[in-house]
C-alpha positions as CSV (number, residue, x, y, z in Angstrom):
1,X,-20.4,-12.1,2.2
2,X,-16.8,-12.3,1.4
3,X,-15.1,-8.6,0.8
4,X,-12.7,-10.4,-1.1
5,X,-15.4,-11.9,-3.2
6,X,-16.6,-8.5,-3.9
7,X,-13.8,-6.8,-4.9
8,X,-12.8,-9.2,-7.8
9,X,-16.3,-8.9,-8.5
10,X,-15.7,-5.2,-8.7
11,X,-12.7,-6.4,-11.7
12,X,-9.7,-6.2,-9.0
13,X,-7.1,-8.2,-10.6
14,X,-3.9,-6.5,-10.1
15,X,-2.4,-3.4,-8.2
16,X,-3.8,-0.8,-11.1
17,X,-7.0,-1.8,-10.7
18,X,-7.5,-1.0,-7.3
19,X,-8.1,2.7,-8.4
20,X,-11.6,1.4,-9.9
21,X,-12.6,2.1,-5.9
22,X,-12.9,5.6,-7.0
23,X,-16.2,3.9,-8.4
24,X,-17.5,2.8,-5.5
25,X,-17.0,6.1,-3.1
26,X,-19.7,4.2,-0.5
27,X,-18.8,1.0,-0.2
28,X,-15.4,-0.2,2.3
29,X,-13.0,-1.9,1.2
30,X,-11.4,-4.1,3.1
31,X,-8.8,-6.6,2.8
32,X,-9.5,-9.5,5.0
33,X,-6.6,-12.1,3.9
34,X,-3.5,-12.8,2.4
35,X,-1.8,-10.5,4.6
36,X,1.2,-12.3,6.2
37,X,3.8,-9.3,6.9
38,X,3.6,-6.0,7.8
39,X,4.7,-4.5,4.4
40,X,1.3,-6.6,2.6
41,X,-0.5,-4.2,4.9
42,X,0.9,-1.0,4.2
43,X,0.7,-2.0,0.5
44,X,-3.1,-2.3,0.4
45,X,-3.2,1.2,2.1
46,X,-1.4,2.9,-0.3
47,X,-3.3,1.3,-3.2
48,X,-7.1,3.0,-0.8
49,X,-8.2,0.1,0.5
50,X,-9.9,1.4,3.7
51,X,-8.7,-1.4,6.5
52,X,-7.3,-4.8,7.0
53,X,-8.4,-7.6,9.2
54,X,-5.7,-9.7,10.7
55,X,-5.6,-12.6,12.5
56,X,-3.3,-15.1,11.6
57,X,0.0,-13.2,10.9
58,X,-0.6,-11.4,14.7
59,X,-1.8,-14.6,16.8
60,X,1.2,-17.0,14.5
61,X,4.0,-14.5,15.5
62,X,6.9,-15.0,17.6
63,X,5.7,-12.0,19.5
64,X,2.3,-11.3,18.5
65,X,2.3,-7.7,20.6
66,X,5.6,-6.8,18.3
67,X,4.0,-7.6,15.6
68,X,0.6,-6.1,16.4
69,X,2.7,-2.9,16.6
70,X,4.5,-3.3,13.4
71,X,1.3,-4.0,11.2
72,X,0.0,-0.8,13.1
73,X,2.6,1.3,11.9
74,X,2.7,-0.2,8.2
75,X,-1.4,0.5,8.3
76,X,-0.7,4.1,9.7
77,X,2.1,4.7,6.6
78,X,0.2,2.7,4.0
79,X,-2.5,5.2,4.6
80,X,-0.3,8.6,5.3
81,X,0.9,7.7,1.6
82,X,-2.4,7.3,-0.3
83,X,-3.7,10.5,0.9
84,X,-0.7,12.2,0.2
85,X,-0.4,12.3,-3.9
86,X,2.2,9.6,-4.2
87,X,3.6,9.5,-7.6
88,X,2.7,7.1,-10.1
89,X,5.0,4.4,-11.3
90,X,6.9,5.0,-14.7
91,X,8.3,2.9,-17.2
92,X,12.0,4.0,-17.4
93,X,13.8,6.1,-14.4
94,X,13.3,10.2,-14.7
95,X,16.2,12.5,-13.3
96,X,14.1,14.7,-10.9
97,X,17.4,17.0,-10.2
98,X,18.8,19.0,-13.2
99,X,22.1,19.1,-13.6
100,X,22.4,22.3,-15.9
101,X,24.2,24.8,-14.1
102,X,25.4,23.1,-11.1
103,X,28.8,22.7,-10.0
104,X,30.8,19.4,-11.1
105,X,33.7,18.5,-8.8
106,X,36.1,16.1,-10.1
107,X,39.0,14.4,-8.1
108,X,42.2,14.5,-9.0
């Protein structure tokens, strides 16, 4: 059985739909293709998939033990992030500093 076959079973169809995993607390989920670069990798992660299998984008590599490496770290940050409360994604940008009351310096 196909992972990927199960989680478009599951209604995966796009990035915001990976949260339906919260559903499915027992069940790993695991991307097993698709993944040609390091930053694929890390994406999954921070979307809660649980693991990647990689083949391909390793053994294809100009140096496969580089790039072993890199995919490592990308897992490693991919996975830091999800667990860590990243924010969610909004429409139009939100000023996170305030400005009231600071100091304005001007050049003359």
């Amino acid at each position: 059985m196909l992972v990927a076959e199960r989680v478009l079973e599951a209604g995966y169809q796009h990035h915001g739909a990976a949260r339906n995993a919260q559903a499915f607390p027992d069940v790993p989920l695991i991307v097993d293709a698709g993944l040609g670069r390091p930053s694929h990798a890390a994406t999954v992660m921070e979307l809660g998939f649980d693991a990647v299998l990689l083949n391909t984008a390793v053994a294809r590599a100009a140096d496969p033990v580089g790039m072993a490496r890199a995919f490592g770290k990308a897992i490693e940050a991919g996975r830091e992030a999800f667990g860590s409360g990243m924010l969610e994604p909004r429409d139009v940008a939100v000023p996170s500093t305030p400005t009231f009351g600071r100091a304005v310096f001007h050049e003359a």
